[in-house]
LUMLUMTI-256772 format. One record per residue (C-alpha): x, y, z. Coordinates in Angstrom, 3 decimals, padded with zeros to 6 digits. Example, Ala and Ser with C-alpha at 12.3 -4.5 7.8 and 13.67 -1.06 7.14 Angstrom:
BEGIN
       px       py       pz
  012.300 -004.500  007.800
  013.670 -001.060  007.140
REM end
This chain:
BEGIN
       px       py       pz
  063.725 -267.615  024.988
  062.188 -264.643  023.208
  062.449 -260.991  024.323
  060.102 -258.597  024.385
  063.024 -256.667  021.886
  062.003 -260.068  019.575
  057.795 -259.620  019.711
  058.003 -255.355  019.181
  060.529 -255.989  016.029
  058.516 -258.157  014.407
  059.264 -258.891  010.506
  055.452 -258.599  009.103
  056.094 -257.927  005.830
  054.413 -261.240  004.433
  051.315 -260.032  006.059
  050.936 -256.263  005.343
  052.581 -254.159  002.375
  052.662 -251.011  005.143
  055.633 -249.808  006.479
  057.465 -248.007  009.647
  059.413 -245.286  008.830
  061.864 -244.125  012.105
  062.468 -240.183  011.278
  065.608 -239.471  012.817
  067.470 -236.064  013.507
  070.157 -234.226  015.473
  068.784 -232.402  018.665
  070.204 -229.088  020.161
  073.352 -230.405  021.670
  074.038 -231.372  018.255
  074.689 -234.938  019.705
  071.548 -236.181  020.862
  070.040 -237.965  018.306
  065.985 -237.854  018.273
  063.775 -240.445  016.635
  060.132 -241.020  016.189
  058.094 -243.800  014.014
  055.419 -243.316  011.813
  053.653 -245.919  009.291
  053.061 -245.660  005.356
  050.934 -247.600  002.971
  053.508 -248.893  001.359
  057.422 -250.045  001.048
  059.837 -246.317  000.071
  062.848 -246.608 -002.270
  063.733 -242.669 -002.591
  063.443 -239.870  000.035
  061.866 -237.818 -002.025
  058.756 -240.485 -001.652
  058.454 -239.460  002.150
  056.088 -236.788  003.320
  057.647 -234.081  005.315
  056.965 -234.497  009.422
  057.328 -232.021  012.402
  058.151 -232.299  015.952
  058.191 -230.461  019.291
  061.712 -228.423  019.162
  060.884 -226.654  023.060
  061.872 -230.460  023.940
  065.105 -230.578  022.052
  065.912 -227.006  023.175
  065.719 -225.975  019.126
  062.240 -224.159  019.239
  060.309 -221.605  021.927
  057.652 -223.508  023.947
  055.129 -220.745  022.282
  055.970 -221.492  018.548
  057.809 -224.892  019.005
  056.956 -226.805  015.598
  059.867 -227.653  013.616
  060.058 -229.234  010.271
  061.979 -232.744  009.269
  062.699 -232.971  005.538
  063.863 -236.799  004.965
  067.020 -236.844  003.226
  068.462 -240.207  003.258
  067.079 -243.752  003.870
  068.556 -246.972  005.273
  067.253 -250.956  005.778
  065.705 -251.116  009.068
  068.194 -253.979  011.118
  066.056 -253.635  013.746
  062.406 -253.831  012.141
  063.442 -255.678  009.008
  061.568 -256.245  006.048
  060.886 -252.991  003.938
  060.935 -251.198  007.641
  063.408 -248.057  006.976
  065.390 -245.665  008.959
  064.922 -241.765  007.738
  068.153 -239.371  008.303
  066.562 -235.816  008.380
  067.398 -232.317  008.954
  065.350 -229.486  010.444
  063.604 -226.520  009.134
  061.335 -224.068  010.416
  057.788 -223.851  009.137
  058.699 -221.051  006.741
  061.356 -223.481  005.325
  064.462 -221.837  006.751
  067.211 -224.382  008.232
  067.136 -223.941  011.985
  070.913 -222.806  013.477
  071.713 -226.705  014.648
  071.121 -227.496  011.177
  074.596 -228.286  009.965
  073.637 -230.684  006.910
  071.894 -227.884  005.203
  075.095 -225.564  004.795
  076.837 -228.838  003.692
  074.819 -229.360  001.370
  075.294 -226.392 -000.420
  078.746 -226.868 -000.729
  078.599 -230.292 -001.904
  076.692 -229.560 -004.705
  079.037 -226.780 -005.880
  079.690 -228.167 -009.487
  083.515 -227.797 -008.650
  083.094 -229.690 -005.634
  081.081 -232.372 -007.688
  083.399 -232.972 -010.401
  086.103 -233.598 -008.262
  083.761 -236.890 -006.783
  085.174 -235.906 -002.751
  085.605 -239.663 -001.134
  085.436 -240.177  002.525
  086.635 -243.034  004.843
  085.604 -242.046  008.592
  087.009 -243.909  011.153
  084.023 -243.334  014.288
  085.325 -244.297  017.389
  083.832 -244.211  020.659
  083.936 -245.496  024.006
  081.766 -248.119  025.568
  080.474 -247.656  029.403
  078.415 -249.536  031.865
  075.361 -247.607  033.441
  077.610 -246.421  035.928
  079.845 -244.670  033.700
  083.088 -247.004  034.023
  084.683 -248.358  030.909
  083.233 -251.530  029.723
  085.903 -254.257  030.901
  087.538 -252.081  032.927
  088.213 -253.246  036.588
  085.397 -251.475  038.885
  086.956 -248.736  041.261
  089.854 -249.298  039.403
  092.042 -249.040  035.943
  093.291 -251.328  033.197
  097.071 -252.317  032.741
  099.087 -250.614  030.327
  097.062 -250.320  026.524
  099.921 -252.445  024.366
  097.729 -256.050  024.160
  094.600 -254.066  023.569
  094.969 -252.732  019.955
  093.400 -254.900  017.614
  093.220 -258.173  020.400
  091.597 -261.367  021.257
  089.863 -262.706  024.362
  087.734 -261.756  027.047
  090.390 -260.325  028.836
  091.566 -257.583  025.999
  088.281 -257.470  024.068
  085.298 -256.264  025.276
  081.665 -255.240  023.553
  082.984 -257.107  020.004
  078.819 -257.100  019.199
  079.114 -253.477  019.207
  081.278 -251.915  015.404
  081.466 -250.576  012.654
  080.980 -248.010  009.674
  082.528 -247.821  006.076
  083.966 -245.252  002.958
  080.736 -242.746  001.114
  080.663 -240.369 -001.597
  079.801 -236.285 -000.326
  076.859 -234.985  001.976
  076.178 -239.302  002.075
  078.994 -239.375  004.594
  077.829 -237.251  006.774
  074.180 -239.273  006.760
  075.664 -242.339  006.673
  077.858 -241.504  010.172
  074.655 -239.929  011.357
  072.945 -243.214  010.687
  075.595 -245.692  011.949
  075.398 -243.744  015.156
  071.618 -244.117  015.645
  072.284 -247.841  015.194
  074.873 -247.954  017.717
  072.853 -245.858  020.097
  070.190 -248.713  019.789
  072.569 -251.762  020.048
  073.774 -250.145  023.271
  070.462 -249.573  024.896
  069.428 -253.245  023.694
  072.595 -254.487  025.228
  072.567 -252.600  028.530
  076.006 -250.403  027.866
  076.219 -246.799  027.381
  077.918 -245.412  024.480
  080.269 -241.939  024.726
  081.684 -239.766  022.171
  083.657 -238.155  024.468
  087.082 -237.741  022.901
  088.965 -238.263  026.355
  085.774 -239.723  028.695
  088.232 -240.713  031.628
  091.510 -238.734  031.784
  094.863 -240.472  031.762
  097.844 -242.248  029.843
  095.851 -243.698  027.072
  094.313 -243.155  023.404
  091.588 -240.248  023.032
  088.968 -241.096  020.716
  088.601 -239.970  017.189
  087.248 -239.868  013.909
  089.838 -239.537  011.487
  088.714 -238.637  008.194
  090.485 -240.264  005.146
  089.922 -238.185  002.213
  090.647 -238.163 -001.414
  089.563 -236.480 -004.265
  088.997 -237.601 -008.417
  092.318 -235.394 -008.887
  094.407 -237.197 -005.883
  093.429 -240.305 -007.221
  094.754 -239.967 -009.936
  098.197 -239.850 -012.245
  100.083 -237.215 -010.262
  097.691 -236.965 -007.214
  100.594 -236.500 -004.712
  101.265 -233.138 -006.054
  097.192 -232.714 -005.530
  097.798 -233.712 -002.183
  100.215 -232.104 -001.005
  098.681 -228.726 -002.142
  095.629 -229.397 -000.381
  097.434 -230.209  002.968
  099.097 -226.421  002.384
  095.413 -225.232  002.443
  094.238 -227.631  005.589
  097.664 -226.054  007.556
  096.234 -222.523  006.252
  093.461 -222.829  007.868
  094.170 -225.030  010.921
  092.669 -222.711  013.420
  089.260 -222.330  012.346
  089.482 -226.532  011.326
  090.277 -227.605  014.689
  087.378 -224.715  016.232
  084.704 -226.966  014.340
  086.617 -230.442  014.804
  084.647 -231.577  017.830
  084.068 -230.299  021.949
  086.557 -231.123  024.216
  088.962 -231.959  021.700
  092.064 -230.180  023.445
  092.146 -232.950  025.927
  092.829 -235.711  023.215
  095.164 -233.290  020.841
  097.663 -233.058  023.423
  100.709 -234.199  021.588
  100.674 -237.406  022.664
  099.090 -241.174  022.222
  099.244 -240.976  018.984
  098.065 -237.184  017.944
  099.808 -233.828  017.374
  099.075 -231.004  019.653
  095.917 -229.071  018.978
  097.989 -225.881  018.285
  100.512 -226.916  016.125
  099.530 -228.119  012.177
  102.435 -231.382  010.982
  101.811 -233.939  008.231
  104.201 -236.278  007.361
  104.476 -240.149  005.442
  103.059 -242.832  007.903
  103.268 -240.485  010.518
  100.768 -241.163  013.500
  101.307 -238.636  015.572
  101.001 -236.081  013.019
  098.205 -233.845  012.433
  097.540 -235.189  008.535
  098.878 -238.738  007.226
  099.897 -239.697  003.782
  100.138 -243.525  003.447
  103.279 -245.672  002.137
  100.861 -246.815 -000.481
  099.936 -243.523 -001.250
  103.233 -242.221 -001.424
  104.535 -244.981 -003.405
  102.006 -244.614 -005.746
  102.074 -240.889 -006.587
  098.236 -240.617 -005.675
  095.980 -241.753 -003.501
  094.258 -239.932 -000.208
  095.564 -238.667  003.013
  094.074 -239.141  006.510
  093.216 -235.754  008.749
  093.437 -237.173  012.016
  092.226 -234.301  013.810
  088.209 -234.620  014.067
  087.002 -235.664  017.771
  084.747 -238.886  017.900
  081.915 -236.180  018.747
  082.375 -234.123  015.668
  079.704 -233.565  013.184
  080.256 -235.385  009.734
  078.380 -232.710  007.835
  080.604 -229.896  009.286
  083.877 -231.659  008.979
  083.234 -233.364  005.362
  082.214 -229.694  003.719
  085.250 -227.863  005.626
  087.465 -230.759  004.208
  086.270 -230.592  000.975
  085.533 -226.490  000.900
  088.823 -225.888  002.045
  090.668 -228.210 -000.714
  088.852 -227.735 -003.528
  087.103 -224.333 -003.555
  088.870 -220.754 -003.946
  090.195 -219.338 -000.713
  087.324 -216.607  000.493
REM end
């Protein structure tokens, strides 16, 4: 039987050449995500083809009620999976009518530093591993027992059947070149956001939703550089974890809220005030892989970031940090 989700997301693209266009942006929590449609004559292919749009920033608490306009300039566009056909899905960021980047506008200072021509030659690559948490409209873990809690989390990692895997519908996001990982994560989120409403289950980025002896959630950042990658990289590497451990305090300030209750030491993390790295190393702040290490190049994994951090802020610190002069 059809769904009303089935009749609004039609595919009309044999019978009209105009398009939707979802703008999407970051509101003033710097979480919610905000989204509004709009339709073009024809299908887009660059962002640079898309006019610039506004929006009421009193209602996203980024703008005063008595001069609330604020400005989206597109900046990245995806396939619409929910639309289809040459439907897309607009990443944006915000500016103020006189073309100044509001102060929740972190992909603008990212920006900047990923087109430093230092930054650029050394091609920063980023594997982000979003995780998040999956919870029923009354705010109780997907699968878990109501009232109550799971057994112990060994047969959970990675498993099979209904009674270990729940919300398998709901994944995934994969590996981007500069300020694109931060729109691609920004993007992979709004799709999540939507598969969740459309499936009736509440999604969380807390990084420790429900307190207790189990796994926080993350988003640990694998990260690599043209000079880690290759001949010699370790020595790359390890240099560049010197600089991370250098500046550990301010990293972990812009690393995600709330993130002192996952960092605690254990299930699998180091404690949020002490920096360690080590080979295959889990419970260490940064990990180098046996490949890597085997190798003599490769990338390392900061496992720090909170599942609620911001990919523009934590991409640009990464790569700002290990690549650019100290200030």
């Amino acid at each position: 039987m059809a769904s009303l989700h089935d009749f609004v997301n039609l595919d009309l693209s044999d019978t009209t050449e105009k398009i939707i266009a979802e703008y999407i942006w970051v509101g003033g929590s710097g979480m919610d995500m905000r989204s509004k449609a709009r339709t073009l004559p024809g299908p887009v292919t660059d962002p640079s083809e898309l006019p610039k749009w506004n929006y009421d920033g009193s209602s996203t608490n980024q703008a005063p009620g008595d001069d609330s306009e604020v400005i989206l300039y597109p900046r990245a566009i995806f396939k619409d999976p929910f639309r289809k056909g040459n439907n897309i899905l607009v990443i944006c960021d915000s500016y103020t009518p006189a073309g100044e980047p509001i102060p929740t506008n972190k992909r603008a200072k990212a920006a900047e530093i990923f087109s430093n021509p230092d930054v650029e030659a050394e091609e920063p690559w980023f594997g982000i591993e979003q995780e998040y948490t999956l919870l029923t409209m009354s705010k109780w873990p997907l699968g878990w027992p109501e009232n109550g809690y799971p057994g112990p989390q060994g047969p959970y990692y990675c498993g099979n059947g209904a009674d270990k895997a729940f919300g398998r519908d709901i994944v995934d996001v994969g590996p981007s070149v500069g300020i694109s990982a931060g729109d691609e994560v920004w993007a992979a989120r709004y799709i999540l956001e939507r598969i969740t409403e459309i499936a009736g289950v509440v999604v969380s980025f807390d990084p420790k939703p429900v307190p207790g002896d189990w796994n926080g959630a993350g988003a640990h950042t694998n990260y690599s550089t043209k000079s880690m990658r290759g001949d010699g990289g370790i020595d790359v590497i390890n240099a560049a974890i010197e600089k991370l451990e250098a500046r550990h305090t301010e990293h972990i300030a812009a690393y995600g809220e709330g993130n002192e209750r996952r960092l605690t030491g254990n299930h699998e993390t180091a404690s949020i005030n002490q920096f360690t790295w080590g080979v295959a190393n889990r419970g260490a702040s940064v990990r180098i892989g046996r490949d890597t290490e085997k190798q003599g190049k490769g990338y390392f994994e900061d496992r720090r970031p909170a599942s609620n951090m911001d990919p523009y802020v934590v991409t640009s610190m990464i790569a700002e940090t290990t690549i650019l002069p100290a200030a």
